[in-house]
C-alpha positions in Angstrom: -149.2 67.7 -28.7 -147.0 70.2 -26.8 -149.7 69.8 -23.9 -149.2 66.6 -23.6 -145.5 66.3 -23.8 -146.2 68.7 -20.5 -148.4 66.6 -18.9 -146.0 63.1 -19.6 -143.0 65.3 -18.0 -144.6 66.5 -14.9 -146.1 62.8 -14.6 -142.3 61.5 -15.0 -140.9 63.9 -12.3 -143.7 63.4 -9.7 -143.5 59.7 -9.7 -139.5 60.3 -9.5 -140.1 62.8 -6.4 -142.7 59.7 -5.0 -140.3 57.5 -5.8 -137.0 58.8 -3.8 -139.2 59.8 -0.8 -140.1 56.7 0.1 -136.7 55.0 -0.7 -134.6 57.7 1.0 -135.9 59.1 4.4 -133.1 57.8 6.5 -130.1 59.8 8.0 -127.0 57.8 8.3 -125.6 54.8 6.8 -125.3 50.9 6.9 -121.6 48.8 5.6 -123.5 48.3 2.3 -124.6 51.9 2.0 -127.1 54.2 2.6 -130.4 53.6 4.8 -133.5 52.7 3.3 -136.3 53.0 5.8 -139.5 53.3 5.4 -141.7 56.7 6.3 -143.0 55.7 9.7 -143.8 58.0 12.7 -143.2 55.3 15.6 -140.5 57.7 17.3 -137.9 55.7 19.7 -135.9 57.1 22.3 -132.0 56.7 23.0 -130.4 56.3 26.1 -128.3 59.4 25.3 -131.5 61.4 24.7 -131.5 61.4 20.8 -134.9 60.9 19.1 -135.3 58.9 16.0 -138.5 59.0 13.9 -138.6 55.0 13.7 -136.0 52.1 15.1 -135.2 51.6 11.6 -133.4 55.2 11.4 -132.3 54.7 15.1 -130.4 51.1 13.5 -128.8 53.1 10.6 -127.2 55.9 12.9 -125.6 52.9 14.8 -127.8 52.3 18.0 -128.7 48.5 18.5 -132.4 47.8 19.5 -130.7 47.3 23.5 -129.6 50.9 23.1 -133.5 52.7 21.9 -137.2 52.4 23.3 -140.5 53.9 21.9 -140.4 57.5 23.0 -144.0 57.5 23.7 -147.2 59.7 24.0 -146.0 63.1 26.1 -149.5 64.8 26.7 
């Protein structure tokens, strides 16, 4: 029994470790709160030079889409 209660409880905190890495891989936040954006490498560029892992993390640290571009492939 005691195995199992093990096995329930490292179930529970993996799926809550799952759970809050996909809902909260954003830096910054939006007027209703914090950033939800998905976990997407499509990296954009700013004019300024910052890189953002995706346009949706670019968004919540305040740039508009006029303001980004895809970084692109550097080989």
């Amino acid at each position: 029994m005691k195995r199992i209660k093990q096995t329930v409880s490292a179930l529970a905190v993996t799926a809550c470790a799952i759970f809050t890495s996909l809902n909260t891989n954003a830096a910054g936040t939006q007027q209703g709160g914090p950033c939800v954006c998905p976990q997407v490498y499509a990296p954009v560029c700013t004019y300024d030079g910052k890189e953002f892992s995706n346009a949706c993390i670019a968004e919540c640290n305040g740039y508009t889409a006029d303001e980004y571009e895809s970084c692109g492939l550097i080989i």
